[in-house]
C-alpha positions in Angstrom: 0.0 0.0 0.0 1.3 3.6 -1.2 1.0 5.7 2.4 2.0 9.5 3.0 3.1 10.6 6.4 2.4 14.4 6.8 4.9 15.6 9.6 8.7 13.4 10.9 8.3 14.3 14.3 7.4 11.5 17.1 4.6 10.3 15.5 5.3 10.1 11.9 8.6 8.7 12.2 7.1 6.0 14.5 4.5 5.3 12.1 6.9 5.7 8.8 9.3 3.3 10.8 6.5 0.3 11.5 4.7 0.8 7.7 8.3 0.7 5.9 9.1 -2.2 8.0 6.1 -4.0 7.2 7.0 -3.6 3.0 4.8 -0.5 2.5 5.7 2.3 0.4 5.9 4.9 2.4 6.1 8.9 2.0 7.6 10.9 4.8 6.6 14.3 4.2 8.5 17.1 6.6 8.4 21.1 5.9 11.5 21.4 7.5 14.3 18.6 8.4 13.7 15.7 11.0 14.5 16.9 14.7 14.3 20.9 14.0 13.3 22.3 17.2 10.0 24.6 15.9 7.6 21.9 17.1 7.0 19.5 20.4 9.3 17.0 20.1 12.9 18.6 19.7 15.6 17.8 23.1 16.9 16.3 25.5 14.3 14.5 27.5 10.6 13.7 27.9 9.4 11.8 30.8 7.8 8.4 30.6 6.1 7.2 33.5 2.6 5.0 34.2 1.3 6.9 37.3 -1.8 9.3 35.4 -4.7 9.7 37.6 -6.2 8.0 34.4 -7.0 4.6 33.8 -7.1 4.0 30.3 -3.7 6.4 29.4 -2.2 4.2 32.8 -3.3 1.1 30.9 -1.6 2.5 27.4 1.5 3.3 28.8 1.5 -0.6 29.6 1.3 -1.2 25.7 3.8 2.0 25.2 6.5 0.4 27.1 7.6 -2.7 25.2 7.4 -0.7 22.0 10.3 1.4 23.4 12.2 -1.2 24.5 11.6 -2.7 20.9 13.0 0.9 19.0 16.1 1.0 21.7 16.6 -2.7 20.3 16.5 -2.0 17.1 18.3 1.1 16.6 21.1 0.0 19.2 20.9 3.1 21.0 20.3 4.7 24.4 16.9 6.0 24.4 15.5 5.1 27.9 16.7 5.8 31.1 14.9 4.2 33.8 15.5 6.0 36.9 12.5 5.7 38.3 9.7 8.4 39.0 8.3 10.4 42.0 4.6 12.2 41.6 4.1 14.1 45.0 1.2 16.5 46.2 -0.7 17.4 49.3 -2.3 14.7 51.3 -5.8 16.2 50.2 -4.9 16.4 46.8 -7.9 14.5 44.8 -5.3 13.5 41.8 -2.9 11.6 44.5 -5.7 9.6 45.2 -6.6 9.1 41.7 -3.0 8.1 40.7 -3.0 5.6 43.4 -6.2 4.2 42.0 -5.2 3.7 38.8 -1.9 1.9 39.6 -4.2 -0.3 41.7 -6.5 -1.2 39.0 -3.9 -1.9 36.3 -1.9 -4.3 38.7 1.2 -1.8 39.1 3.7 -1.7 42.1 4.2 1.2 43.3 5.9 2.4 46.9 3.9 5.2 48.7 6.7 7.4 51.0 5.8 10.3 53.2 7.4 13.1 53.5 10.5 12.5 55.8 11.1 9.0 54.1 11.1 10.7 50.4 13.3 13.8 51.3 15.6 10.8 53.0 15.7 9.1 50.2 15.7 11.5 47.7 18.2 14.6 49.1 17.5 16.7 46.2 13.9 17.5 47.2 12.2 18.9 50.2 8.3 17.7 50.5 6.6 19.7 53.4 4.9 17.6 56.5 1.3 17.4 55.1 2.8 15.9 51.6 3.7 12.3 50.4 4.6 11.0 46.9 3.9 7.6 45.0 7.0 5.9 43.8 7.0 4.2 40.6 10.1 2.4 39.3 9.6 1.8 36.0 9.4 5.5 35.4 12.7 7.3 33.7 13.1 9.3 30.8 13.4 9.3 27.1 16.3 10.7 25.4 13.8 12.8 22.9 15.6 13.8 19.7 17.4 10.8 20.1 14.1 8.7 19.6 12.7 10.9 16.9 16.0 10.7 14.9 16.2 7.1 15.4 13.1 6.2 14.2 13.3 8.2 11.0 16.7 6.4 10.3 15.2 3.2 10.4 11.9 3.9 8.4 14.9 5.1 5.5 16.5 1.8 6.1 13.5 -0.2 6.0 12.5 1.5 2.8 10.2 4.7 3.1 11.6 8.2 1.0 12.1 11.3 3.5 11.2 14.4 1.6 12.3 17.2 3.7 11.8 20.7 3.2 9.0 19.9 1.5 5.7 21.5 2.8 2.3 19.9 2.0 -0.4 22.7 1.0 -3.4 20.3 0.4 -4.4 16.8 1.0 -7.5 15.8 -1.8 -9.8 12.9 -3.2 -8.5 12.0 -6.6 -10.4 9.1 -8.1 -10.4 6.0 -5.7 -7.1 7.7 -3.8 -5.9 11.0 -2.3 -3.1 13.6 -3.9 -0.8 15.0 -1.6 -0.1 18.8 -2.9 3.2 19.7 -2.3 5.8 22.7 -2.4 7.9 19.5 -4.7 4.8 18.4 -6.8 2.2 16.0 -6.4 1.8 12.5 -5.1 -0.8 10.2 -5.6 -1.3 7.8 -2.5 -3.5 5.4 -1.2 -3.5 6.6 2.7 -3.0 9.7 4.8 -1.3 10.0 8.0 -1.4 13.2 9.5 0.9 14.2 12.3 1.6 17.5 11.8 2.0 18.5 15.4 1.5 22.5 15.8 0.0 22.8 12.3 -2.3 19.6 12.5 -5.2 22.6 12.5 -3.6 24.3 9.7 -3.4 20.8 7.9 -6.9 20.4 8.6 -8.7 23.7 8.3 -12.0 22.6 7.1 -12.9 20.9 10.0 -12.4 24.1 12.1 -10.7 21.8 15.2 -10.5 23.5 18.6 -6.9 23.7 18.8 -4.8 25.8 20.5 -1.3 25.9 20.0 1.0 27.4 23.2 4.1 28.4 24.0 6.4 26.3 26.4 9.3 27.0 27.7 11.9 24.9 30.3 15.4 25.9 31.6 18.2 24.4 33.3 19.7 25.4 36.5 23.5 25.1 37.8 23.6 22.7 40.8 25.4 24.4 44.1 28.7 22.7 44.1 30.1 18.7 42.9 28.6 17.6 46.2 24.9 18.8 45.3 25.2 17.5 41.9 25.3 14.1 42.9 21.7 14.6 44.7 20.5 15.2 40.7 22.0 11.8 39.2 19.8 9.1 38.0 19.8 6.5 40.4 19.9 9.5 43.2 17.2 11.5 41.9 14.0 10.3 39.5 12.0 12.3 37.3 9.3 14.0 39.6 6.0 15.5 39.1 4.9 17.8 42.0 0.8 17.9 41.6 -1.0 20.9 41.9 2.0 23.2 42.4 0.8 25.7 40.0 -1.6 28.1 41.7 -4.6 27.8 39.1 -3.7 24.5 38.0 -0.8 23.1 36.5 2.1 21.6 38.1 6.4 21.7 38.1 8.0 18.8 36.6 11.6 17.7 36.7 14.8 15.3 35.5 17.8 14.3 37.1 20.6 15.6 35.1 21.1 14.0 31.6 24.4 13.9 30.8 24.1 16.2 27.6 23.1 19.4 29.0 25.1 21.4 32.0 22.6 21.5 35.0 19.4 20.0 35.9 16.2 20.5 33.7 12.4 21.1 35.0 9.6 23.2 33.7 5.9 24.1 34.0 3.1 21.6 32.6 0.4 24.7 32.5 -0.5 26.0 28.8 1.5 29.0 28.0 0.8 31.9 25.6 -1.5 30.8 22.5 0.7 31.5 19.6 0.6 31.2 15.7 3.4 28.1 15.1 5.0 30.1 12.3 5.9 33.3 14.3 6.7 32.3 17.8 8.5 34.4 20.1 11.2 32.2 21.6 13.1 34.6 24.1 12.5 33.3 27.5 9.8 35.2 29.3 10.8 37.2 32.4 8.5 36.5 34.9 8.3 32.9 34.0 12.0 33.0 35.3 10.8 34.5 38.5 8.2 32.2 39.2 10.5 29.0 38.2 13.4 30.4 40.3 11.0 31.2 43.6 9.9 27.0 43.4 13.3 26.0 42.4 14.7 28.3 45.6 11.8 26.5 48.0 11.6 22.9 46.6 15.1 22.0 45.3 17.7 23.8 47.1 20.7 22.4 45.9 20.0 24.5 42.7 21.5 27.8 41.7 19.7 30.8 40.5 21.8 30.4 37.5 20.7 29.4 34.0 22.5 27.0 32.2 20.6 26.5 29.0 16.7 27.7 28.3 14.6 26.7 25.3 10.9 27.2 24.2 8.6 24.9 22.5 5.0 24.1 21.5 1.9 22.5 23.0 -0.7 21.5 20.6 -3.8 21.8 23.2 -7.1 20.1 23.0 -10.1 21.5 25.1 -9.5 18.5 27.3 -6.3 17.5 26.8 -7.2 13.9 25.1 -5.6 13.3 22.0 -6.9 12.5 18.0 -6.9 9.7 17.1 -8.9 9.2 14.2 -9.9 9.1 10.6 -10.5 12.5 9.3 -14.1 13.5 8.3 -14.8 13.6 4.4 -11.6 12.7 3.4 -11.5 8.5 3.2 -8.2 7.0 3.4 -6.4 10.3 5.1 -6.1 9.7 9.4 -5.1 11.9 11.8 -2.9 11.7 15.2 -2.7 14.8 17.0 -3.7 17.4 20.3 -0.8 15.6 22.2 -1.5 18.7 24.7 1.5 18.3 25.9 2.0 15.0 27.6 1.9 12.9 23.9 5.6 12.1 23.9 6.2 9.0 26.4 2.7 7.6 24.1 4.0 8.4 20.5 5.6 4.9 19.3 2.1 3.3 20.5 0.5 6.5 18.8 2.7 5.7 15.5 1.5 2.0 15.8 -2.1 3.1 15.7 -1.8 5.2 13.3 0.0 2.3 11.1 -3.1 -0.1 11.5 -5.8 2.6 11.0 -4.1 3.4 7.9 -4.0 -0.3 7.0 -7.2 -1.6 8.3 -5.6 -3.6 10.7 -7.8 -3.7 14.1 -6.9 -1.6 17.1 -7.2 -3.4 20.3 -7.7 -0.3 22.5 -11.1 2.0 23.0 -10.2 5.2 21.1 -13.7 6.4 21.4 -12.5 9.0 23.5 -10.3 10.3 20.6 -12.3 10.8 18.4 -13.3 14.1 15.8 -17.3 13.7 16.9 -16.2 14.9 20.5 -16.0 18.2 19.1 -19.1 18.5 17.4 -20.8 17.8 20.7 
């Protein structure tokens, strides 16, 4: 089967990389080269992790994580570091309880530490009395360009053409098919994938989706001394989520230090400034510093004030944060994979396996009802 792949990033290089593989003839359009750093899936890091106060994406994560061991096999690189993941909040906090819940119901282990035993065993942070946090240990961190790159190499390998620099304009019927309209000609195809991240609305104007697209932006931080670095190693310190620690909803999140970048890396998950994905202003915003600063100075005090690296990036935002997952209405044979909101990564090689049998007929074995296009409608 002829197949175009709008968009290289997590998703279409995970899909290219499991059609190509499976003898398809594959079509990898990108506007601008695998791994720029315009979109959502560009650096260092993205955690991976099964405790959601969410059954069903607690229960996908289950599927996720063989298909990144399988891509770490395959390309014979390092991709995912397991270190291990704290998510911490306030005793009261109803998503604790949640989390909890729906590590119970999918059978996985999990320690539960209160404050004093967490900040024991984990020097580099400091819970307050009326906190706790739910250990997971299968939780780590994936080495994000790395896996985007990798997979893009190995859907070349296996067979699929990468056409980079090349920008798709329109996506048509033509005759029992579709014709891809492109800034390097036309191509006549049999299916559609589209995972064009930020410009997924663009890419599908007609069906006037409510997406908002947001700026994002995380910074490293110089540790206090040799001594305090050690506190941020993997092994020492896991990736963290601190629950509700946004006033208005939101919440820090955090690495241990990565080895590629100086300094330790954490950020706000809270949608930032809507902005057009073609004229973003990237210069780090002020008073975000301020605010990221005051939490760092409070909750991770073995951290400097000093800024070690800084970069912005995009959400692609859904009203509630579910993802597409779906063919596209009107236009038979073209699917679409998209609204990652902003926690999409750690899902996007099971997201690229989806996308792979939709496109093929092959049957899903998951209830995607929830991502759907007739949510919107409603």
């Amino acid at each position: 089967m002829k197949i175009a792949i709008v968009g290289s990033g997590g998703v279409g290089s995970q899909a290219a990389r499991h059609l190509a593989k499976e003898g398809h003839e594959v079509l990898l359009f990108e506007q601008f080269t695998v791994n720029h750093d315009l979109g959502g899936s560009f650096g260092e890091s993205r955690i991976i992790r099964k405790t959601y106060a969410d059954r069903l994406l607690t229960q996908l994560m289950g599927a996720a994580y063989p298909l990144w061991d399988d891509l770490q096999r395959e390309s014979g690189e390092d991709l995912f570091v397991r270190c291990g993941g704290l998510y911490f909040g306030d005793e009261k906090d109803e998503a604790m309880r949640l989390v909890e819940d729906a590590l119970k119901v999918n059978a996985i282990a999990y320690e539960r530490l209160d404050a004093h035993a967490t900040n024991a065993r984990f020097p580099a942070f400091h819970l307050t009395q009326n906190e706790y946090a739910v250990f997971q240990s299968e939780s780590g961190f994936l080495r994000a360009s790395a896996c985007v790159k990798a997979a893009a190499q190995l859907a070349v390998k296996h067979g699929a053409q990468l056409k980079e620099n090349t920008t798709v304009k329109a996506i048509v019927r033509d005759g029992a098919g579709l014709r891809v309209a492109t800034s390097a000609g036309d191509f006549g195809v049999e299916r559609v994938i589209v995972s064009a991240g930020p410009w997924t609305g663009k890419m599908l104007a007609s069906l006037n989706l409510p997406l908002r697209v947001s700026r994002q932006q995380y910074l490293y931080l110089r540790t206090k001394s040799p001594e305090a670095a050690k506190k941020f190693v993997p092994g020492t310190c896991p990736v963290w989520i601190h629950s509700g620690s946004i006033a208005g909803g939101g919440e820090y999140y955090g690495f241990p230090m990565d080895g590629k970048v100086e300094g330790v890396k954490f950020a706000q998950h809270k949608i930032g400034p809507i902005v057009n994905p073609d004229a973003v202003d990237r210069d780090f915003d002020p008073a975000l510093k301020a605010e990221m600063l005051k939490y760092a100075a409070e909750r991770l005090p073995d951290l400097t004030a000093e800024v070690t690296y800084s970069k912005t990036c995009l959400y692609t935002n859904t009203p509630e944060t579910d993802f597409i997952v779906d063919a596209v209405p009107g236009l038979p044979g073209a699917f679409a994979v998209g609204g990652l909101s902003g926690h999409g990564f750690k899902f996007l090689v099971l997201l690229g396996r989806i996308a792979a049998d939709l496109a093929t007929g092959k049957k899903v074995p998951y209830d995607l009802s929830r991502f759907k296009f007739g949510r919107f409608a409603k």
